[in-house]
C-alpha positions as CSV (number, residue, x, y, z in Angstrom):
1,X,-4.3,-3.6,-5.3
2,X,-6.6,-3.9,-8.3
3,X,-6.5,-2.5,-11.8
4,X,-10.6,-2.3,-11.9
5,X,-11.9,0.8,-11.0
6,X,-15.3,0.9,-11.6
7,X,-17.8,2.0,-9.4
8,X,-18.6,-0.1,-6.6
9,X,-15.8,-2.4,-7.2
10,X,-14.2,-0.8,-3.6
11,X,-17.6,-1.8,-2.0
12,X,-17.7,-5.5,-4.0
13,X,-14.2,-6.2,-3.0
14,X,-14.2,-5.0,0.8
15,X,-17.5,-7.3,1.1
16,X,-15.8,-10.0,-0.1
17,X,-12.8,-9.9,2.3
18,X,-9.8,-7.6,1.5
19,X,-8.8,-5.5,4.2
20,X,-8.0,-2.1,1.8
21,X,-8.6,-1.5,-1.9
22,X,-5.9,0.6,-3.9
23,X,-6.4,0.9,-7.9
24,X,-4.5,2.0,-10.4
25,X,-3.2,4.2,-11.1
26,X,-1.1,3.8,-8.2
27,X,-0.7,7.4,-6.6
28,X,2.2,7.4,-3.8
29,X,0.8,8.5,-1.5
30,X,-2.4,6.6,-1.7
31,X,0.0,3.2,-1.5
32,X,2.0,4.5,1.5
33,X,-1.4,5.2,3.6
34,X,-2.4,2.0,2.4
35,X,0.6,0.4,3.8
36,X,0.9,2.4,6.6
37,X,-2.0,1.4,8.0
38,X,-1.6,-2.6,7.7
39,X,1.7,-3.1,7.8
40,X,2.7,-4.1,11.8
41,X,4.8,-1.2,13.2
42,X,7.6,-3.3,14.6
43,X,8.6,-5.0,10.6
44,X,8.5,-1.5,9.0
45,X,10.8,-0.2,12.5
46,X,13.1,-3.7,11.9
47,X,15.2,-2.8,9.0
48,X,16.2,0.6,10.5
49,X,17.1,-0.7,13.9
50,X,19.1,-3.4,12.0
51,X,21.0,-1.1,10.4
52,X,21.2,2.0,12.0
53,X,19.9,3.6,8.5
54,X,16.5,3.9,6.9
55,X,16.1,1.2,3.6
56,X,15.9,2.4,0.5
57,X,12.7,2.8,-1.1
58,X,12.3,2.4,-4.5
59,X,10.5,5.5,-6.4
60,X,6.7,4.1,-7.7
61,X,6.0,5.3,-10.6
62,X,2.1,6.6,-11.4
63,X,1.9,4.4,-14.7
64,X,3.2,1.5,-13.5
């Protein structure tokens, strides 16, 4: 996650080795396809199998 948002700074970071670019501000959705898509399946399955019971999220907020 970056705060720059300029154009071309996606392009500049990707080249450089990140494997995703999110910038602010942070819209929900945006983060949790972000996530979604790197985290491994079996840690975001872990804590509900543990429990029996989804974890609770904490709400993002789109101006933090």
């Amino acid at each position: 996650m970056t705060a720059g948002a300029v154009q071309g700074d996606r392009e500049k970071c990707l080249e450089a080795g990140m494997n995703d670019y999110v910038s602010k501000p942070v819209f929900p959705q945006a983060l949790a396809e972000a996530l979604e898509k790197w985290l491994p399946r079996e840690a975001a399955a872990a804590p509900k199998q543990a429990t029996g019971k989804q974890a609770n999220a904490t709400p993002v907020s789109p101006d933090a």
